[in-house]
C-alpha positions in Angstrom: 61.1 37.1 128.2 60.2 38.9 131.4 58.6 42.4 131.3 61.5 43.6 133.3 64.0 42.4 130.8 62.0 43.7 127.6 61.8 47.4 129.4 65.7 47.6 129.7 66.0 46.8 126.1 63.7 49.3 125.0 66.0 51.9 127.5 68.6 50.0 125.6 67.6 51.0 122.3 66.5 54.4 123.0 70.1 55.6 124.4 71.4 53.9 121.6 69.5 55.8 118.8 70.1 59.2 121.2 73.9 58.6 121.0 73.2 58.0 116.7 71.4 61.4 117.2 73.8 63.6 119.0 76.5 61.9 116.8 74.8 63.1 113.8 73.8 66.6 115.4 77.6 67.0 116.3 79.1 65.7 113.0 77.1 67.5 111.0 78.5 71.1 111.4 81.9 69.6 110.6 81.0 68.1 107.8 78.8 71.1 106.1 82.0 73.1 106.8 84.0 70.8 105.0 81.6 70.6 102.3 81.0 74.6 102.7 85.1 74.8 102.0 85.5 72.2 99.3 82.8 74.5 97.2 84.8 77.3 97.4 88.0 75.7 96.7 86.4 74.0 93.9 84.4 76.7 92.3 84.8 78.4 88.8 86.4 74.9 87.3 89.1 74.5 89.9 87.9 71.7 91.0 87.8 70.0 87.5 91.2 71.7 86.5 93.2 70.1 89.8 93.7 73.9 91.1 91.2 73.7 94.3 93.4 70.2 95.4 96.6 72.7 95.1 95.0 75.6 97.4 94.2 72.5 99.7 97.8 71.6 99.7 98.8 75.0 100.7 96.4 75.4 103.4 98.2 71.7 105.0 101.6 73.1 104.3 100.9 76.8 106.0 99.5 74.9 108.8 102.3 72.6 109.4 104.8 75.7 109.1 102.6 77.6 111.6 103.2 74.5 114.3 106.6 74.6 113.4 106.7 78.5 114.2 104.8 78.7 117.3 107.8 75.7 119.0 110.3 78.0 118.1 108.9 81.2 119.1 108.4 79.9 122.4 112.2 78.8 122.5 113.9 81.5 120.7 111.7 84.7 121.9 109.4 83.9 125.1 111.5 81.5 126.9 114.4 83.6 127.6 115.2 87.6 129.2 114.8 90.2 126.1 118.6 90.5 125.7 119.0 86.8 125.0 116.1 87.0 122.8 117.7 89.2 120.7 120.9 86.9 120.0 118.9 84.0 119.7 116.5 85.4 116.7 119.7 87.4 115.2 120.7 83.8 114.9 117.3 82.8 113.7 117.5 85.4 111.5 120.4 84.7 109.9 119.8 81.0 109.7 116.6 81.8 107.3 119.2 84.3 105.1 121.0 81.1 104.6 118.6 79.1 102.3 117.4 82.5 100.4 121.3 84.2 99.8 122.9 80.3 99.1 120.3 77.5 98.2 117.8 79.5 96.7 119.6 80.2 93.4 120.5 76.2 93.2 116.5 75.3 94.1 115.5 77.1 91.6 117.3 76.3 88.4 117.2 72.5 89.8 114.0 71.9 89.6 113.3 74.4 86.4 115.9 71.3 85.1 113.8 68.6 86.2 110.1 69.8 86.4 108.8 65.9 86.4 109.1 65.5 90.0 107.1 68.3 90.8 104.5 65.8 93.1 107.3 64.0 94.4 109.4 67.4 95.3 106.5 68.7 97.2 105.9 65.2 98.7 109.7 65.4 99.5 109.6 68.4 101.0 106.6 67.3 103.8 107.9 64.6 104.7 111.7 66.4 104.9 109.8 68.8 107.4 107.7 65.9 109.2 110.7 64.3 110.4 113.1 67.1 111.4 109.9 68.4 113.4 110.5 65.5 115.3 114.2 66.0 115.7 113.5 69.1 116.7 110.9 67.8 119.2 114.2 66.9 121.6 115.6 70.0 121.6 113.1 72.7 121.6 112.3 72.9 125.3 116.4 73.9 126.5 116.9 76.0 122.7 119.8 74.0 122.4 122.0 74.9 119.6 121.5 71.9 117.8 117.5 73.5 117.4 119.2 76.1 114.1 120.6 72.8 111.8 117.1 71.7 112.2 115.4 74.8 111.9 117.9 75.3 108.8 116.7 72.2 107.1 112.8 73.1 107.6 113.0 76.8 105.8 114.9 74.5 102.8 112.3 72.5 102.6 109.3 75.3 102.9 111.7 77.6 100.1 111.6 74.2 98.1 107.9 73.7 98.3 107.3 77.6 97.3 109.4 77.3 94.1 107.7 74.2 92.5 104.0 75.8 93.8 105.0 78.9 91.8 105.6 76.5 89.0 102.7 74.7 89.5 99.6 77.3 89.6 100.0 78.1 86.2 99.6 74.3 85.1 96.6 74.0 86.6 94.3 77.4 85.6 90.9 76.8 84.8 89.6 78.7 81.7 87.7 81.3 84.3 90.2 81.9 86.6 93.2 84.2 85.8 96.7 83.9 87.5 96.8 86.4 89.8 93.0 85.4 91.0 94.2 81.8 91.3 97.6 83.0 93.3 94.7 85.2 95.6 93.1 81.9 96.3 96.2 79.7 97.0 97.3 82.8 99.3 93.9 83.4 101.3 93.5 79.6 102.0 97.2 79.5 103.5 96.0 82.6 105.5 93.0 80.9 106.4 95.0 77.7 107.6 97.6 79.8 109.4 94.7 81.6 111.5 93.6 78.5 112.3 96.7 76.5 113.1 97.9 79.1 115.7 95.5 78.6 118.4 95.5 74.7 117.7 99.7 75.1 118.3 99.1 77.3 121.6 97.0 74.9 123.0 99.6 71.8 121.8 102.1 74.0 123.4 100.7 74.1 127.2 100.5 70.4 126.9 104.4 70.6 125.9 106.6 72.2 124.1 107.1 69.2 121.9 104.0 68.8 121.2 103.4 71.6 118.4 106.1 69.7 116.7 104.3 66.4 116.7 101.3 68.3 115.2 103.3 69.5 112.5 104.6 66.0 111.4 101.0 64.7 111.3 99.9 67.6 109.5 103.1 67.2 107.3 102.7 63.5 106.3 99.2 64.6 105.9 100.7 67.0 103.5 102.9 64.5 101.7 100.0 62.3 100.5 97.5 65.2 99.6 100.8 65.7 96.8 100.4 62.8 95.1 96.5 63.9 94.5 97.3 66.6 92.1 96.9 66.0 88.3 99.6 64.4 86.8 100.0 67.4 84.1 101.5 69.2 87.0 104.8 67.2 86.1 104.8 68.5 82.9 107.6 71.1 82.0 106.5 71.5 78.0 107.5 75.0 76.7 109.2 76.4 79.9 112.6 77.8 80.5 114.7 79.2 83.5 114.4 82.9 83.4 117.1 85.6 84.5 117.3 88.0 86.7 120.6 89.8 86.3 122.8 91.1 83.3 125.5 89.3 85.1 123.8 85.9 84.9 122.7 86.2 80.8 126.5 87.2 80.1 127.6 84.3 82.0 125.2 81.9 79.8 125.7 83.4 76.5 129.4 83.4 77.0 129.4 79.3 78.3 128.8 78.3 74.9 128.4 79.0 71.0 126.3 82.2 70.4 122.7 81.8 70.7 119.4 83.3 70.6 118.7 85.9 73.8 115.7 84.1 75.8 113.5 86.9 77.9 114.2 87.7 81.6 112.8 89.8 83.6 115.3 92.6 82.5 113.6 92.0 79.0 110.1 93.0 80.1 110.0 96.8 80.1 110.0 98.5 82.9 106.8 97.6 85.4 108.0 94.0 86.5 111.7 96.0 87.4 109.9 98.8 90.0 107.1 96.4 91.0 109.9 94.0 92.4 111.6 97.2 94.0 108.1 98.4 95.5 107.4 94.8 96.9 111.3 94.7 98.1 110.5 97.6 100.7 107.1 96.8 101.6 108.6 93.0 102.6 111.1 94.8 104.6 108.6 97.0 106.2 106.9 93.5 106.7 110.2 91.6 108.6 111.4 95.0 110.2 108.0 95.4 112.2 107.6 91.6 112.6 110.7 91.6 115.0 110.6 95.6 116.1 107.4 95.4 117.6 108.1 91.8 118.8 110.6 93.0 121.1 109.3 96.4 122.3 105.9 95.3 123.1 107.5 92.5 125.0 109.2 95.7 126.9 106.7 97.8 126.4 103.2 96.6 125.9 100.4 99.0 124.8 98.4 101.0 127.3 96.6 98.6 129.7 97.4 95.3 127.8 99.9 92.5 129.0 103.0 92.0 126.5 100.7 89.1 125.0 97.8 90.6 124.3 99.9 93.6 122.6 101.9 91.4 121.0 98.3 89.1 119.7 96.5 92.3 119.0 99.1 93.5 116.7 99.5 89.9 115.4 95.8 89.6 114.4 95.3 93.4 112.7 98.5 92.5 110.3 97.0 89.1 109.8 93.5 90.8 108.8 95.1 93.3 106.6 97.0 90.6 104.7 93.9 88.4 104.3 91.9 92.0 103.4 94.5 92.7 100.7 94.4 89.6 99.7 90.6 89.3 98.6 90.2 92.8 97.3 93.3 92.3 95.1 90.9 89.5 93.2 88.6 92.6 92.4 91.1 94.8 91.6 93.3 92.5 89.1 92.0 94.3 86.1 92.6 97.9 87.5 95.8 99.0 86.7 98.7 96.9 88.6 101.1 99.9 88.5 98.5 102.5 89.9 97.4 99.7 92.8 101.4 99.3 93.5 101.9 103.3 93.7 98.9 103.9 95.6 99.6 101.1 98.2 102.9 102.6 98.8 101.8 106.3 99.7 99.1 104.6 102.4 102.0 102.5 103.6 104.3 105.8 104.0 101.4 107.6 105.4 100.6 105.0 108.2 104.1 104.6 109.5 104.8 108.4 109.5 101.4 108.7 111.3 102.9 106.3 113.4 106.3 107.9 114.1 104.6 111.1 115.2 102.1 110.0 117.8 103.9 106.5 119.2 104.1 108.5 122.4 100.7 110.2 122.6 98.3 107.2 120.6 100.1 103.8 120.5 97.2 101.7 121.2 95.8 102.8 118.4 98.6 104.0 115.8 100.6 100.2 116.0 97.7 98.7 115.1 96.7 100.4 112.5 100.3 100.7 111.0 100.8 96.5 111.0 97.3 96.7 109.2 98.4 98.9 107.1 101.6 97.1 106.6 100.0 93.8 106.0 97.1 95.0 103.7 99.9 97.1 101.3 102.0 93.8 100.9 99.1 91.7 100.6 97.9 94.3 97.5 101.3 95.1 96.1 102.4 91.2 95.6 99.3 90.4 93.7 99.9 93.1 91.2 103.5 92.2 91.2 101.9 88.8 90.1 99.7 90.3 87.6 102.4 92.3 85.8 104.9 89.4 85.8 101.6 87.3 84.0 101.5 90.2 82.0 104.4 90.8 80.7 106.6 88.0 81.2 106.9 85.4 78.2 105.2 82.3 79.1 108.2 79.8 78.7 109.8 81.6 81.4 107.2 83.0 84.0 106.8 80.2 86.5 110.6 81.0 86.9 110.6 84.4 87.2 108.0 83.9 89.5 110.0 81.5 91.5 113.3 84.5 90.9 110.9 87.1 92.2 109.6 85.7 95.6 113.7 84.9 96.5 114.3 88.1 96.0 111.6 89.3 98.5 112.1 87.3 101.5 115.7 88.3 101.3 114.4 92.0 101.6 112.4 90.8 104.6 115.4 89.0 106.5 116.9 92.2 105.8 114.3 94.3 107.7 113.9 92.2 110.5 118.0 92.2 111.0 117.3 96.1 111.4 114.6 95.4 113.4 116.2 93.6 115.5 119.5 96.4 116.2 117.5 99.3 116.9 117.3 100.5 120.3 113.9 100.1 121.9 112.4 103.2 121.1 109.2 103.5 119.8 109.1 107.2 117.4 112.4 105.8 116.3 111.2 102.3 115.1 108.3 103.9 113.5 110.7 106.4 111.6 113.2 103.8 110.3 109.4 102.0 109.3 108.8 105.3 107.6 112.0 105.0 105.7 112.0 101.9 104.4 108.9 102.6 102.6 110.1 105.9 101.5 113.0 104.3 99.8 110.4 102.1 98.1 108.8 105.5 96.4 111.6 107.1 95.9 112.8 103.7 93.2 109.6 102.5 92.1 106.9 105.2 91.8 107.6 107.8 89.4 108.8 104.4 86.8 105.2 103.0 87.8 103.4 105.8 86.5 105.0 106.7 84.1 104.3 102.6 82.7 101.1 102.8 83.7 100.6 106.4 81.3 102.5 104.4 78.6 99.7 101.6 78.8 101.5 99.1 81.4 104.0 96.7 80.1 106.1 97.9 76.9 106.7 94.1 76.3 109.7 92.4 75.5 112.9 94.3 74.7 116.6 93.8 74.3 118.8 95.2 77.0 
């Protein structure tokens, strides 16, 4: 072999063991993340009890919905002149009341009825979504009307997946983690996953506007297979039953038949569970009225020296940073006194939107911030206590469904908000002051009945009403 011959092999060999380097160099920081993540997902006995594979499957399904999200808010709201914006996410809007006010109260007590699907119904609801992303995918750049049937089918589908997750956490606690810990987990990683899924859909988006939709079905079938990794006692439905959330619905059962034993609802529990759900209900409006408020009038009307997208993004990311905020320190505070947490949370939300009101004109750079921080950071904190008083005080065979009863309840409250927000005039003090109100109505039900349960020692357990 020639001299020549042997020198180009060693080159040969050297570039190839530089590529095995800088493949190694560039693979690694990927793979420590991953590691770095599955550690914290799987810490304090998740891991062994099936919980960390759950908050993985919630950070897959928040992703895909984020995809979904960022297709139609460039159809419905960016696409178009403000006025046809507004008719367009009316009609959003009131395609999302659809599953909450109708199918919701069939979802539920179906699959409290047949809780051994549970894998399969979460599995069914991916790949329900992966494929009406891509029907979607035709539609979404003209906002055709044949966009809502699709759109329609996808918020089934995420309300389906919510209900049997809510029935799910509680079959898979480890021995060191409590509910509404575990619940702060689940929640933070679909934070986490949302954060990261936006910027990945923007940049899908300037390729197409199809194209966040075909993300969305890879992440969804992704999402379908990651269901069938969960522990198979996740199907089990030993011990439970559907709970109740009206007087109207226990007369109902108790007259369809011979006369029975009462089972516990969540009008049996005393009274924290009752103004908890009324504090969350106007802190989730306060959520959907600024979500579409401030969509609209910083589209108008950006904030002092920003463009109507980097108002809009700034606003985005401080209630997205309150939310995740709320959400970690309401791990720390789960043993603190849920009623106190859910009072106090509503006096800083009242405060920030009044403070808001008052000087839109003079400081709105820095008051709408702060409000949607506020905003997100007071929901975040009042729905984990809400799930620590419904672990508390609910009876066990019922609580994944009263769980299930409760979150129905508050995303009607936020379709409700956002519908004001979207028929006020564009006026800032004013938007601020109807924000103000919401909230006030909150303290006006729920706070005085919070502390006085929370002087009485919380929960005054199960009664008969």
């Amino acid at each position: 072999m020639s001299r020549a011959s042997t020198a180009g092999g060693n080159r040969g060999n050297r570039a190839r063991r530089a590529g095995r380097a800088a493949g190694r160099l560039l693979h690694r920081p990927f793979t420590g993340a991953a590691r770095g993540l599955r550690r914290l997902t799987h810490a304090h006995g998740a891991g062994e009890s099936g919980l960390g594979k759950l908050i993985e499957l919630h950070a897959v399904n928040s992703a895909g919905d984020m995809m979904i999200t960022v297709a139609l808010a460039s159809t419905v709201f960016f696409s178009v002149p403000t006025d046809q914006a507004r008719g367009r996410v009316a009609l959003y809007l009131a395609v999302t009341l659809a599953p909450f006010a109708l199918l919701a109260p069939v979802i539920g007590p179906l699959l409290d009825r047949i809780p051994h699907g549970r894998r399969a119904a979460m599995a069914g609801s991916m790949l329900a979504r992966a494929l009406l992303a891509v029907t979607m995918s035709g539609a979404v750049a003209d906002g055709g009307l044949e966009l809502y049937p699709a759109a329609l089918g996808v918020l089934v589908a995420s309300k389906a997946y919510g209900v049997v997750r809510s029935a799910v956490v509680p079959r898979l606690l480890p021995p060191r983690i409590s509910l509404v810990k575990a619940n702060s987990r689940v929640t933070l990683a679909g934070l986490l996953a949302t954060g990261a899924a936006a910027p990945v859909g923007a940049g899908l988006h300037l390729i197409g506007p199809p194209w966040p939709l075909f993300g969305a079905f890879v992440v969804f079938v992704g999402g379908a297979f990651l269901s069938f990794t969960l522990p198979h006692k996740v199907d089990s439905g030993k011990g439970e039953a559907r709970a109740r959330l009206t007087a109207r619905e226990e007369e109902r059962e108790e007259g369809a038949g011979p006369p029975r034993s009462r089972r516990p609802g969540l009008r049996t529990v005393g009274p924290s569970v009752l103004h908890g759900l009324q504090a969350n209900a106007a802190l989730r409006s306060l959520s959907g009225f600024l979500t579409f408020f401030l969509a609209f009038i910083l589209r108008e009307h950006p904030l002092a020296g920003l463009t109507p997208a980097t108002s809009l993004g700034l606003v985005a990311v401080c209630a997205g940073g309150g939310n995740a905020l709320g959400t970690a320190v309401g791990a720390w505070l789960r043993a603190r006194g849920p009623e106190r947490i859910i009072a106090a949370v509503l006096g800083v939300a009242l405060t920030a939107t009044v403070v808001a009101a008052v000087f839109y004109d003079l400081l709105a750079l820095v008051v709408v911030p702060v409000a949607a921080a506020a905003a997100g950071l007071c929901q975040a904190l009042a729905k984990l206590s809400l799930d620590a008083m419904i672990q508390r005080d609910v009876p066990e065979q019922v609580r994944t469904s009263a769980f299930a009863r409760s979150e129905t309840a508050l995303q009607m409250a936020w379709v409700v908000g956002g519908a004001i927000g979207i028929a006020l005039p564009l006026i800032g003090m004013l938007g601020m002051a109807v924000a103000a109100a919401l909230v006030a109505a909150g303290v006006l039900l729920a706070v005085r009945g919070l502390l006085s349960a929370a002087r009485r020692g919380g929960g005054a357990g199960p009664r008969v009403v």
